[in-house]
C-alpha positions in Angstrom: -7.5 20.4 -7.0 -5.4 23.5 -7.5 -3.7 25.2 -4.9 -1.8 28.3 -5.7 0.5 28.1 -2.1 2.4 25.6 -0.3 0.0 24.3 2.3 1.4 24.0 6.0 4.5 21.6 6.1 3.6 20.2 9.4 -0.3 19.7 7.7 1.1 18.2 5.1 3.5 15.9 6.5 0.8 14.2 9.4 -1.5 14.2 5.8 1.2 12.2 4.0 2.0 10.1 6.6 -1.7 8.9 7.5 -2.4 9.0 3.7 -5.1 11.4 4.5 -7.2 8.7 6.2 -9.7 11.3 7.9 -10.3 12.3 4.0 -9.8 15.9 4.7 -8.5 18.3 2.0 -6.8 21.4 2.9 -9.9 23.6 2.8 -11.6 21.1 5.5 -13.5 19.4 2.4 -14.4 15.8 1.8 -12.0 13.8 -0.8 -13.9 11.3 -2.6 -12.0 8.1 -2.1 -9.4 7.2 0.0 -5.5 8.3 -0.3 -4.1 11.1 -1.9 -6.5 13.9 -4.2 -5.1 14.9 -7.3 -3.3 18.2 -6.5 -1.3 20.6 -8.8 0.7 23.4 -6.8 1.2 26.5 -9.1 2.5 29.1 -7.2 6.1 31.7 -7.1 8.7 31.2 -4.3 12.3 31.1 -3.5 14.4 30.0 -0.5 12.0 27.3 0.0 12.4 24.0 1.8 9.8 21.2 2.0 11.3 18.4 3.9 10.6 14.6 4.8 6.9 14.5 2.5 5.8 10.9 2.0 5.2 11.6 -1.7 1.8 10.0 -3.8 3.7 9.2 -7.6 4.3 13.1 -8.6 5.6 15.1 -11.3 7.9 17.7 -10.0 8.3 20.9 -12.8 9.4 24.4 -13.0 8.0 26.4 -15.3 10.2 29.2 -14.4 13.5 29.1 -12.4 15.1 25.9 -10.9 15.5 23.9 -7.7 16.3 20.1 -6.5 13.8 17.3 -5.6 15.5 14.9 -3.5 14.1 11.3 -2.8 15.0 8.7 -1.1 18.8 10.3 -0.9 19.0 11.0 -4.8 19.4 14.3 -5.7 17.5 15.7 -8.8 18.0 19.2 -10.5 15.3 20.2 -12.5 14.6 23.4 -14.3 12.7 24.7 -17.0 13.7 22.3 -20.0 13.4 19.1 -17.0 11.2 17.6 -14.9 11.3 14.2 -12.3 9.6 11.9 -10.8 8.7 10.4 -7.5 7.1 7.1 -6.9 4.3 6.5 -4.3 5.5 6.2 -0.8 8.9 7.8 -1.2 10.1 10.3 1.1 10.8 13.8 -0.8 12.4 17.3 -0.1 11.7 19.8 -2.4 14.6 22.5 -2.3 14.4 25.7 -3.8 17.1 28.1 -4.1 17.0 31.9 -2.7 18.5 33.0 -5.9 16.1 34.3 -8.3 12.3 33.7 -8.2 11.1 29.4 -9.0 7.1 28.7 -10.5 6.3 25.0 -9.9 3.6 23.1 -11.7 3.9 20.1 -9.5 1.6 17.3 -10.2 0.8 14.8 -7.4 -1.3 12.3 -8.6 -4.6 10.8 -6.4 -4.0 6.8 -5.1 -7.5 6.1 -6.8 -6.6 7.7 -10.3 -2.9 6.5 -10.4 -4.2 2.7 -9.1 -7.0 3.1 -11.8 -4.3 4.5 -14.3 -1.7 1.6 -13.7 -4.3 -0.8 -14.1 -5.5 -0.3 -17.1 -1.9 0.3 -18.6 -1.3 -2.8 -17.7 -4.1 -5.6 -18.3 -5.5 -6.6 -22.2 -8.5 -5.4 -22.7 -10.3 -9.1 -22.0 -8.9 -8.8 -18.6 -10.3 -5.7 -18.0 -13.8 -6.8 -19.6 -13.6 -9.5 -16.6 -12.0 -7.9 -14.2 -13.2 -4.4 -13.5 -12.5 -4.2 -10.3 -8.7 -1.9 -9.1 -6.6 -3.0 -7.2 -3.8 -1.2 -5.2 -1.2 -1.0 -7.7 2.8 -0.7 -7.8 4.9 0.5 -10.0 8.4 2.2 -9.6 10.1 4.9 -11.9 14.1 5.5 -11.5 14.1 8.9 -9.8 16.0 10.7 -12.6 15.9 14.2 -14.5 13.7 13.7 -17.4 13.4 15.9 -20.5 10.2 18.1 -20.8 9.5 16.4 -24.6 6.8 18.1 -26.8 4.1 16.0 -26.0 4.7 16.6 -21.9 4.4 19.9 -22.6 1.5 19.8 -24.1 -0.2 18.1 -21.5 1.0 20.6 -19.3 -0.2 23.4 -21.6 -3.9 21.7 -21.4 -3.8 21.5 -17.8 -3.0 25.2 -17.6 -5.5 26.2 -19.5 -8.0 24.2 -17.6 -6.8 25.7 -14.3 -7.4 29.5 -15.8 -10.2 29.2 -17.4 -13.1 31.1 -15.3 -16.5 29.5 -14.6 -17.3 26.0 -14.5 -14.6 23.5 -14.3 -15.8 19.8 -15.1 -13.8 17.6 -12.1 -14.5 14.7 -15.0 -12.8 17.2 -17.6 -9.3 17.7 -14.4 -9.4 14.0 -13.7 -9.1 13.0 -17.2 -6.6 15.6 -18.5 -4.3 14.3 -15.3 -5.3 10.7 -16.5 -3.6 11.5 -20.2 -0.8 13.3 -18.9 -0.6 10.1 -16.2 -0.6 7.6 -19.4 2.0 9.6 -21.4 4.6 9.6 -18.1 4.0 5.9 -17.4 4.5 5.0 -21.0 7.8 6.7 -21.1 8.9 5.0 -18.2 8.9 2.1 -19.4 11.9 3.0 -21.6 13.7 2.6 -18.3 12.8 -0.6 -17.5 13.2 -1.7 -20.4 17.0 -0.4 -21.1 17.0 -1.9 -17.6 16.3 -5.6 -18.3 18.1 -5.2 -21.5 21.5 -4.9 -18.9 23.2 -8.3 -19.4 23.7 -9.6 -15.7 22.3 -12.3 -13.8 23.0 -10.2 -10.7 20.0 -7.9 -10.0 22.5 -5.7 -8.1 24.8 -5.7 -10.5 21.7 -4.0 -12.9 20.5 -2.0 -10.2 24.1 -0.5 -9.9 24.6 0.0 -13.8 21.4 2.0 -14.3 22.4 4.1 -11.4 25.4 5.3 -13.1 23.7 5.4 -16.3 20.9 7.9 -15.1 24.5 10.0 -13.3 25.3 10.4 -17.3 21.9 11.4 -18.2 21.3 14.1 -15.1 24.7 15.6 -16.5 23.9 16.2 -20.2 20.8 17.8 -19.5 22.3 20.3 -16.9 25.6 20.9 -19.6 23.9 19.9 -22.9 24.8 23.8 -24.2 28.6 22.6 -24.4 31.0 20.1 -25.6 30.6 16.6 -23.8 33.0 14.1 -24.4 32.8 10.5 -23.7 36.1 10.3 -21.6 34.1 12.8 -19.1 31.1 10.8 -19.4 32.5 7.7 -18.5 34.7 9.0 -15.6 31.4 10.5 -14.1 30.1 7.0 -14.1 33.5 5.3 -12.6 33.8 2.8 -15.8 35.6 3.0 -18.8 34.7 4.6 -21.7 33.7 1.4 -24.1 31.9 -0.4 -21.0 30.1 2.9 -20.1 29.2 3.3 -24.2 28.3 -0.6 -24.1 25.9 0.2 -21.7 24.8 3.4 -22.6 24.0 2.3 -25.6 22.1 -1.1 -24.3 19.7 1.5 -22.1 18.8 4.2 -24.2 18.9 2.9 -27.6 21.4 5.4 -28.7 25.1 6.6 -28.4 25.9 9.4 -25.8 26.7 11.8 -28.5 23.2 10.9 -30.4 21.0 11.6 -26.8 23.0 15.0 -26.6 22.1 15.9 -30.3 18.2 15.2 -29.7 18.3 17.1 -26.7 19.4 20.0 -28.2 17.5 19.4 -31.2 14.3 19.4 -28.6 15.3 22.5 -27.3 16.3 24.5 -30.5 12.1 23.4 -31.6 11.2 25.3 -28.8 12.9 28.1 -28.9 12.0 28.5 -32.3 8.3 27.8 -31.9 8.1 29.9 -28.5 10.6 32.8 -29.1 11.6 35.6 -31.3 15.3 35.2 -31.0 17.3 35.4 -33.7 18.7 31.5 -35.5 21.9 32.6 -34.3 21.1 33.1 -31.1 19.2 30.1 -30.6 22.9 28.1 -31.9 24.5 29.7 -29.4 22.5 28.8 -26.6 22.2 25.1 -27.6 25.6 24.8 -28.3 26.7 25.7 -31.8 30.1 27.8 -32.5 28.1 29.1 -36.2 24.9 29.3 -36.8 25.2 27.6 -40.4 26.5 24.2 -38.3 23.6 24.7 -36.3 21.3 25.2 -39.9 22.9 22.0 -41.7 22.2 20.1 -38.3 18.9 21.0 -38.1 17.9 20.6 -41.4 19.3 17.2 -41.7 16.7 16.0 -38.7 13.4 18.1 -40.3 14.4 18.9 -44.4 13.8 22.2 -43.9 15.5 25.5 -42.7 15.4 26.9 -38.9 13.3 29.6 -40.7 11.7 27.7 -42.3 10.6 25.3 -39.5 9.5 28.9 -37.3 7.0 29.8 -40.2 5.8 26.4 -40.3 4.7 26.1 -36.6 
């Protein structure tokens, strides 16, 4: 379902909290199956505040602008380049600044396609051969800012598509695309458990606490990625010193501080090359590169070929 406006807040919240048990959408329609629809909100806004929702697991975007998803007491900038994620039954705000004009693309995924989803992400194919039947499943995500990688996006790109395309629209053809882009975000969450259980500590507080301050470090490089981060500032953002927080940087991500800032901008410099006319100098600049031949020799160690090159390419 696509809705194009925030729906009533006070709707919404007696929705959320009853987890739409009189299977009413907001049109008055019947929702096949129980729980949460699928619902994407496209729409324009600023100076917006949607408080204390009891969230389905959602995908919280801006496809222009910015604005803050809190959950659960953790505060979350996203903007264009990010995204975030809530899990099922947390409570959410979704804040919106007056400044300038924000489009969402939220994505709130339906209990029976998320359960269905999780399920089969998570059973070999024999036990799904025997065991057909979902159950209610549960499955937690840290609550984070995530990068908007290329294959995201193009998930995104098919839903939008889908949602302007005039005449028929298949509700198989919706549920599946929101079923891919489903299995694409689950799979890369599991980068975060993983790096988690990696954490050597036979306290789970002690892990819980340590991934905390390692998603701190991440939410920081991808608001100030366009300039010079060093690992002293890192470190001091996370309150531990600067080999303990490399030690276990490097244990959750698979990758040095420095080497997660130089994909992120490499991410963004494909996109702007791919999406935009702007000049190669330009796009340095704005990723943050002093010269536009560092920027060059960087980017053609990672692909073998020229910026230019790369733009006629794609």
């Amino acid at each position: 379902m696509l809705l194009k406006a925030f729906p009533d807040i006070h709707w919404l919240r007696n929705k959320a909290r009853t987890n739409f048990e009189d299977r009413r959408d907001v049109n008055g329609r019947i929702i096949p199956g129980k729980g949460w629809p699928n619902v994407v909100l496209n729409t324009a806004s600023s100076g917006t505040e949607r408080t204390d929702i009891v969230a389905p697991f959602s995908m919280f975007l801006n496809l222009q602008g910015s604005g803050m998803v809190v959950a659960d007491g953790q505060e979350v900038s996203i903007h264009q380049d990010t995204f975030c994620l809530v899990n099922k039954g947390q409570n959410y705000d979704l804040i919106i600044p007056e400044a300038g004009q924000t489009t969402t693309f939220n994505v709130h995924f339906g209990q029976q396609l998320f359960d269905d989803t999780v399920y089969a992400l998570g059973k070999a194919h024999e036990e799904l051969l025997d065991n057909p039947e979902t159950n209610a499943c549960d499955y937690h995500v840290f609550t984070r800012s995530r990068w908007l990688e290329a294959d995201i996006a193009c998930h995104i790109a098919l839903l939008q598509d889908f949602y302007h395309r005039e005449g028929n629209q298949s509700p198989l053809e919706e549920e599946l695309l929101l079923h891919n882009l489903l299995t694409v975000l689950l799979k890369k969450a599991e980068r975060d458990r993983s790096g988690f259980n990696r954490i050597a500590s036979t306290k789970p507080a002690t892990k819980r606490e340590l991934m905390a301050r390692m998603v701190q470090a991440v939410d920081y490089i991808h608001a100030h990625y366009q300039r010079r981060i060093s690992l002293e500032e890192l470190s001091q953002i996370c309150c531990l010193s600067k080999f303990h927080f490399l030690r276990i940087f490097k244990t959750v991500f698979h990758c040095t501080p420095q080497e997660y800032i130089m994909a992120v901008r490499m991410n963004k410099a494909e996109k702007l090359l791919k999406g935009t006319k702007l000049q190669v100098s330009e796009i340095a600049g704005m990723i943050g590169f002093s010269e536009a031949n560092s920027f060059s020799r960087f980017f053609h160690k990672h692909h073998k070929v020229s910026p230019l090159k790369y733009r006629k390419q794609n």
